[in-house]
N, C-alpha and C positions, 0 to 999 in steps of 0.2 A: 546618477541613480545607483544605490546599491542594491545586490542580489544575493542570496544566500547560496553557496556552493558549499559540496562538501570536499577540505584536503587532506588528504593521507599523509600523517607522518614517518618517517624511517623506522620508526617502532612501530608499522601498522595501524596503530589508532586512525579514527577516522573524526574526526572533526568538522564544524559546520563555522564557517566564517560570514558576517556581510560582508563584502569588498566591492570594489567597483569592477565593470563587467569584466573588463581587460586584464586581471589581475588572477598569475597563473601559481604565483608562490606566495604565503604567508610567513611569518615567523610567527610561532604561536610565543603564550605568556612564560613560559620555561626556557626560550631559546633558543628552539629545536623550530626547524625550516620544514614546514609542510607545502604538497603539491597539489593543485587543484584536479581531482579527478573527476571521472562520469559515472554519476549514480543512478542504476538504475529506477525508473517510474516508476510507483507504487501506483496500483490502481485496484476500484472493486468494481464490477458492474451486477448492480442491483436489478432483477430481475422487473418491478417497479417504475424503471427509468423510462421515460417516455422514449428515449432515444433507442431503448431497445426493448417493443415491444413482444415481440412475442416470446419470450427470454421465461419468464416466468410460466407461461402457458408450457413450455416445453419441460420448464421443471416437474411441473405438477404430471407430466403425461410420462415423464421416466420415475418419477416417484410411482405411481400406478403400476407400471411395467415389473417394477421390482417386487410389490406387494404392498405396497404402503403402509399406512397405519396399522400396528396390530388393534383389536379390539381392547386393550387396557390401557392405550393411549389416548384409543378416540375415546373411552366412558372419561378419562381424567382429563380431556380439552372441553368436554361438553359437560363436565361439575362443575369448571371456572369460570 
């Protein structure tokens, strides 16, 4: 099975490889020997998500807090 990792070459670049799981160095297409590093998780958590519900709820309640919507945003969300 192969997996996409990202390796880091000696010049910094970072690179995405598939390789098999076990596989800690590449040689990229130029020659030059890259190492399999750890990339950090990208993530978003949408307020929507059922896995996190009250997420949104708590938005809306520090949007409030701050002052919310001025009045020329709510006349221009309530024309569309």
């Amino acid at each position: 099975m192969l997996i996409l990792y990202d390796f880091k070459r000696s010049d910094g670049r970072i690179e995405e490889h598939l390789v098999p799981r076990d596989t800690n160095i590449v040689e990229c297409s130029d020659g030059m020997k890259a190492y399999r590093v750890i990339s950090p998780v990208r993530g978003y958590c949408d307020g929507t998500d059922p896995g996190f519900p009250g997420a949104y709820d708590k938005w809306g309640r520090d949007h409030a807090k701050r002052g919310g919507d001025s009045e020329e945003t709510k006349d221009l969300a309530a024309s569309n």
